[in-house]
C-alpha positions as MATLAB code, in Angstrom:
seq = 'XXXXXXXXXXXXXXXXXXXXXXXXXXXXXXXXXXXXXXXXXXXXXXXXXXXXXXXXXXXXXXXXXXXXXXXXXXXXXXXXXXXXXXXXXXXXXXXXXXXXXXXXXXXXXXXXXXXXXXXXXXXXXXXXXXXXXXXXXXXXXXXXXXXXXXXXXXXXXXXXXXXXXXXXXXXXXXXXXXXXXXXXXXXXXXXXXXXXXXXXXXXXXXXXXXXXXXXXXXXXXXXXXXXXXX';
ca = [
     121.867   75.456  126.838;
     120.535   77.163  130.016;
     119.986   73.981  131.716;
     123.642   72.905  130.446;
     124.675   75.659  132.635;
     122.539   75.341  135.378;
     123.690   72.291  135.865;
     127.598   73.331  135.854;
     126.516   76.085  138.761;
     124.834   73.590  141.006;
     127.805   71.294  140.606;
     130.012   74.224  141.879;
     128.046   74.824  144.889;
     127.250   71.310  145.872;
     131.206   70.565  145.512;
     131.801   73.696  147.989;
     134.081   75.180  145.215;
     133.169   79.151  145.717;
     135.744   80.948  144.506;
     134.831   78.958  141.004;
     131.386   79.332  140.865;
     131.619   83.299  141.283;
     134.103   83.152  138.552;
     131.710   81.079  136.504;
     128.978   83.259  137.545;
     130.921   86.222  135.990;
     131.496   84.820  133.456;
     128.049   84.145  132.537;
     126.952   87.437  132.967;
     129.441   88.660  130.583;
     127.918   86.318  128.142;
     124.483   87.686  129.041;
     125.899   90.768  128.538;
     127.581   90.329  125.150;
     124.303   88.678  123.982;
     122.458   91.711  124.710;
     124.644   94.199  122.800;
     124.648   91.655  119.820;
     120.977   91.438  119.573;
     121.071   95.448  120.091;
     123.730   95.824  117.224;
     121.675   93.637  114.843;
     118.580   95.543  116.037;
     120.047   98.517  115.382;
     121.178   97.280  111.745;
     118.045   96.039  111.146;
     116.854   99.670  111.787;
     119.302  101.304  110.190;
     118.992   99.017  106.968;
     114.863  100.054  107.026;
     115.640  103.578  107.174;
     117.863  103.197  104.322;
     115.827  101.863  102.203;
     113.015  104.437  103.313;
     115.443  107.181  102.370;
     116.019  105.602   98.716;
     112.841  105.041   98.007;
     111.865  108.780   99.151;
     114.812  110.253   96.588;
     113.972  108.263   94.349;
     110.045  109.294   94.289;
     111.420  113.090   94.621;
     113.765  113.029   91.419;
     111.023  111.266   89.502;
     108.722  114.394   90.490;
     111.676  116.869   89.844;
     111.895  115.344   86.446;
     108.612  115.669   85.647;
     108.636  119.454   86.261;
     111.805  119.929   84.122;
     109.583  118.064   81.195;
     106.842  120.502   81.862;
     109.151  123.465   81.774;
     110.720  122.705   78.884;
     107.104  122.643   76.945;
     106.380  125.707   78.622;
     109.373  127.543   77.699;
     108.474  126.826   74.174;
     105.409  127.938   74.321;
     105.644  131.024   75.833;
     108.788  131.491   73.796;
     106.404  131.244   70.475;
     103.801  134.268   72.028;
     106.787  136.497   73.349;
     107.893  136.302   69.600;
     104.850  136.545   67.810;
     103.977  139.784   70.087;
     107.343  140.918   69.554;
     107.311  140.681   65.715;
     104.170  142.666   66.007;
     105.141  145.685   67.939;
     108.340  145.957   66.418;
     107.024  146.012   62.495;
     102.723  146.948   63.025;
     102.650  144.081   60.596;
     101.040  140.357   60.917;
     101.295  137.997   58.147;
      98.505  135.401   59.284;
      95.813  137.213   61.649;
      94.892  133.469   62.967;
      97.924  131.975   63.955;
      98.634  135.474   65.539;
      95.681  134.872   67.422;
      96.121  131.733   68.867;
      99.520  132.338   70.192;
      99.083  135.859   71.540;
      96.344  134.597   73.980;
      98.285  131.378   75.139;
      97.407  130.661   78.491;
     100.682  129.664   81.167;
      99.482  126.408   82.844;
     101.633  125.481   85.865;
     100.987  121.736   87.388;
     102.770  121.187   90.343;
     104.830  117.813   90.923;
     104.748  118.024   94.462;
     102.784  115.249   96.165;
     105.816  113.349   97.184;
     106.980  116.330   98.718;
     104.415  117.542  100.543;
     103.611  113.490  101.619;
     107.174  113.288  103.226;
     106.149  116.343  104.909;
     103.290  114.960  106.444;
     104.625  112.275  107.579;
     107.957  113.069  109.017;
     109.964  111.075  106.866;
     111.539  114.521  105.675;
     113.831  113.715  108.851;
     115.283  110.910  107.050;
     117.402  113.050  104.911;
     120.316  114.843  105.677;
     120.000  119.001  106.683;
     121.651  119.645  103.226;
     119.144  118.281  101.073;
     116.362  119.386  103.394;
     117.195  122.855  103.092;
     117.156  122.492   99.020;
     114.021  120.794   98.860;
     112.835  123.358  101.002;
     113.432  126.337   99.016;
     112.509  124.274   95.876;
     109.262  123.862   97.020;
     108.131  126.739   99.605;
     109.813  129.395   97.478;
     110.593  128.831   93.684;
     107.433  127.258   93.491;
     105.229  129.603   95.401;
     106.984  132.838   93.327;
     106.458  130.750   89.874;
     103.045  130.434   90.598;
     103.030  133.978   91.806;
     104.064  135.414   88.357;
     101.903  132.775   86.635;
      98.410  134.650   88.299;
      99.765  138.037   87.551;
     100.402  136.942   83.558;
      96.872  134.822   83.367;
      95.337  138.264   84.430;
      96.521  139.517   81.094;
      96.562  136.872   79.294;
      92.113  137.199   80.267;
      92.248  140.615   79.178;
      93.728  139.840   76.018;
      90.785  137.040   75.748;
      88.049  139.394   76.352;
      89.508  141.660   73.577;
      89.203  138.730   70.998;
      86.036  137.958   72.169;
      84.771  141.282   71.968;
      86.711  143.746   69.789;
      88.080  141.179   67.195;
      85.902  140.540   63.625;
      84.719  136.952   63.733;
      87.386  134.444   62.430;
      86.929  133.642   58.538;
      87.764  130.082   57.553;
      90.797  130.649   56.381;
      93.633  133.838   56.808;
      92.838  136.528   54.248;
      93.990  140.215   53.790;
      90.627  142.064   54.404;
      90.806  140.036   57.692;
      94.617  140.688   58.470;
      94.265  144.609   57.944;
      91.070  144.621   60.289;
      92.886  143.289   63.214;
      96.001  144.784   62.791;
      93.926  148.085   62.973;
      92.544  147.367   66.012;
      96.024  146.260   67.295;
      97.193  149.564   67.065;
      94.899  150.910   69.165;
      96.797  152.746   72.022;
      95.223  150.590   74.715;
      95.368  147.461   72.737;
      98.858  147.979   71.777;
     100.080  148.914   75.454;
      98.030  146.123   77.036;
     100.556  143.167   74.131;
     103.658  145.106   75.422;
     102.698  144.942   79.104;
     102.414  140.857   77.824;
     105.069  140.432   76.194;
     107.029  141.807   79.078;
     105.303  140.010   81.801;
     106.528  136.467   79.530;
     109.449  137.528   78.651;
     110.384  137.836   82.480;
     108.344  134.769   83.406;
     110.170  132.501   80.569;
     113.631  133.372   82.685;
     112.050  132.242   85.627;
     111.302  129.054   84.535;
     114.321  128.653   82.827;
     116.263  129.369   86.315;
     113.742  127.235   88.247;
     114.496  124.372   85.463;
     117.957  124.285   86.196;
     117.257  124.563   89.649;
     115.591  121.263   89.681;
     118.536  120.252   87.278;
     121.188  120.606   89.640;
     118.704  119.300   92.663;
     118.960  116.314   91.143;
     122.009  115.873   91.030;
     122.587  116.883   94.519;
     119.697  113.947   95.647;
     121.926  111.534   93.434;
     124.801  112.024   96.026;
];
């Protein structure tokens, strides 16, 4: 092709025809020039079609995360649920009909895990710029705040939840086999105790107002979802 017009230019000159080799010459730049912006536009497409792909590939890793934490909430929720009510039935009636399951809910331990590698690898990488400033700004406070004040409540409750611990350790009678009423009426007697009693209330409030947050951080992720769907 370039020697096809090569040729054609070296016609024009050797024939003394000026006026149409600049027009030709013109021409061909044009062509150069058109050439140029088509290899830029499919360059640019090329790019653009990457990047897309990056991006869905990036939501789709962060709602698989975000899912996972609404699983994890939802077991949590249920299990906190169980000790808030179990401590509640307590304090409201000084009564315990089965000392052992009693004891292995009021102790129950609020274990958080995190989904948040894809998060924080996006992060580290940049590729957080991929996304538009809406969904940035979500993720954001998703991450760097509901987490950080979940966790937050989570230490403050797993300080109690110890100090309940060390009571059974250490206060309790030793577990029979099997409930019985000699065992019921020796814990619920130590129960009572002022400091013992104060220190199930302080719990129960402390999961009572952690259970909410979870529940509003669930639905948080709920709706982020939805808004990484878009």
């Amino acid at each position: 092709m370039i020697k096809f017009f090569r040729k054609i230019r070296y016609d024009l000159m050797g024939k003394n025809k000026t006026g149409k080799y600049f027009k030709y010459a013109i021409g061909e730049i044009v062509l150069v020039v058109i050439g140029i912006l088509i290899a830029l536009s499919i360059n640019n497409w090329n790019d653009e079609r990457k990047n897309t792909d990056k991006r869905d590939t990036i939501l789709s890793n962060l709602i698989l995360d975000l899912k996972k934490d609404i699983i994890a909430f939802k077991k949590a929720e249920i299990r906190n649920q169980k000790s808030i009510d179990f401590i509640g039935d307590f304090l409201r009636t000084a009564q315990i009909d089965n000392s052992l399951e009693f004891i292995e809910n009021i102790d129950e331990r609020y274990a958080f895990y995190p989904n948040s590698s894809k998060y924080k690898s996006i992060i580290s990488t940049n590729q957080i710029e991929l996304l538009d400033d809406s969904k940035i700004d979500k993720l954001t406070d998703y991450y760097e705040y509901d987490y950080y004040r979940l966790k937050s409540w989570i230490r403050d409750l797993d300080f109690t939840t110890k100090e309940i611990g060390n009571f059974m350790i250490n206060v309790l009678p030793k577990h029979p086999i099997k409930n019985d009423t000699i065992f019921n009426n020796e814990v619920i007697k130590l129960l009572k105790q002022k400091k013992v009693y104060n220190l199930l209330s302080y719990s129960q409030n402390e999961r009572i107002w952690l259970n909410g947050l979870v529940i509003s951080t669930r639905k948080k992720a709920e709706r982020l979802i939805i808004d990484l769907e878009k």
